[in-house]
C-alpha positions as CSV (number, residue, x, y, z in Angstrom):
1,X,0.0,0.0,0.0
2,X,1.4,3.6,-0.4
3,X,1.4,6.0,1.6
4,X,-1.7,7.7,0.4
5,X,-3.5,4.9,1.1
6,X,-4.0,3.8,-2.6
7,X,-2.8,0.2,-3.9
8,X,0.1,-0.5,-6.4
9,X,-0.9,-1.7,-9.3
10,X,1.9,-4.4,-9.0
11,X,-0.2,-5.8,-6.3
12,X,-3.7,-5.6,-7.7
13,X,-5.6,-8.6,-8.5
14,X,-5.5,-9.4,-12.5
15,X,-7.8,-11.5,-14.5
16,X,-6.5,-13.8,-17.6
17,X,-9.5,-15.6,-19.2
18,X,-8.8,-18.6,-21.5
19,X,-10.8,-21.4,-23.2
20,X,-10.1,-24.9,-21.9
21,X,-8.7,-25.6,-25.3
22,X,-6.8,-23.0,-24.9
23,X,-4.8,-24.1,-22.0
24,X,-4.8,-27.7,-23.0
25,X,-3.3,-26.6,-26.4
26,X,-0.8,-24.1,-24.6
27,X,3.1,-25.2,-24.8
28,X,3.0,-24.3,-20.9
29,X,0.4,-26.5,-19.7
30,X,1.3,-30.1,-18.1
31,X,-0.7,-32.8,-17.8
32,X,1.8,-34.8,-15.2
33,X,0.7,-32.4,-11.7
34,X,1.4,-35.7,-9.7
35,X,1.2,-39.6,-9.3
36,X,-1.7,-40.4,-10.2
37,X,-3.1,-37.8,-12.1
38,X,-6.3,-38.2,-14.0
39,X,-8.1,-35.5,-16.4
40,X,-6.3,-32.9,-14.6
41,X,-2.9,-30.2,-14.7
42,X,-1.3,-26.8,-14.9
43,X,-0.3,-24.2,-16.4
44,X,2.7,-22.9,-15.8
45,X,2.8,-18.9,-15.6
46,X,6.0,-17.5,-14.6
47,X,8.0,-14.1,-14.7
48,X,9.6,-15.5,-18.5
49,X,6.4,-16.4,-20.0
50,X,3.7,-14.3,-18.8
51,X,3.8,-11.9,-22.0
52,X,2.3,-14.6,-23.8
53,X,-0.9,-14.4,-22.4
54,X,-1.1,-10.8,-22.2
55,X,-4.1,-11.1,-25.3
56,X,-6.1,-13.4,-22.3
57,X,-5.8,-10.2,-19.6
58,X,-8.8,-8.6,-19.0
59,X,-10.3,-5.6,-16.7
60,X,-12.4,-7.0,-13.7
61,X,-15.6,-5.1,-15.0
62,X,-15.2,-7.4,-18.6
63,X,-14.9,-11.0,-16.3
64,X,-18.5,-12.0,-17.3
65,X,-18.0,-10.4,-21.1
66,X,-14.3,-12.3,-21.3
67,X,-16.1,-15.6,-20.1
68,X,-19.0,-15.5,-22.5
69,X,-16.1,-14.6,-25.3
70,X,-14.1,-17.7,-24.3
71,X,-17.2,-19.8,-24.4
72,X,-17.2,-18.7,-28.0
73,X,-13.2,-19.5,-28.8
74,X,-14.1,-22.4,-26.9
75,X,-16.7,-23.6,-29.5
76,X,-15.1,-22.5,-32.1
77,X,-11.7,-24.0,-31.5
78,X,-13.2,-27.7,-30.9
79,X,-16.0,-27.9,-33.9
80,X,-15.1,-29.7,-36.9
């Protein structure tokens, strides 16, 4: 917090809105979390690769626009 009270952007809360095709097709995500592991996994953001999603960010006030937009890709990206 600074000292007038306001918050740093660095520490505000940011949104990054993907399809599940998306982040199963994404050269970050692994399937292999742990032993075990069925139908789930992760994807692996970090301080070298999170440019690359910068086209997912969003504003807070678009979350529900962003979801119905990925619902879209989502459809789009899995019909044949």
């Amino acid at each position: 917090m600074r000292t007038d009270g306001s918050i740093s952007s660095e520490y505000s809360i940011k949104y990054w809105v993907l399809s599940s095709y998306e982040v199963e097709h994404n050269v970050n995500y692994s399937t292999g979390q742990h032993r075990g592991n069925e139908r789930e996994g992760q994807l692996h953001v970090n301080e070298k690769n999170i440019s690359q999603f910068e086209r997912y960010r969003i504003a807070s006030d678009q979350l529900k626009a962003a979801i119905r937009d990925a619902y879209k890709r989502q459809i789009d990206q899995t019909s044949v």
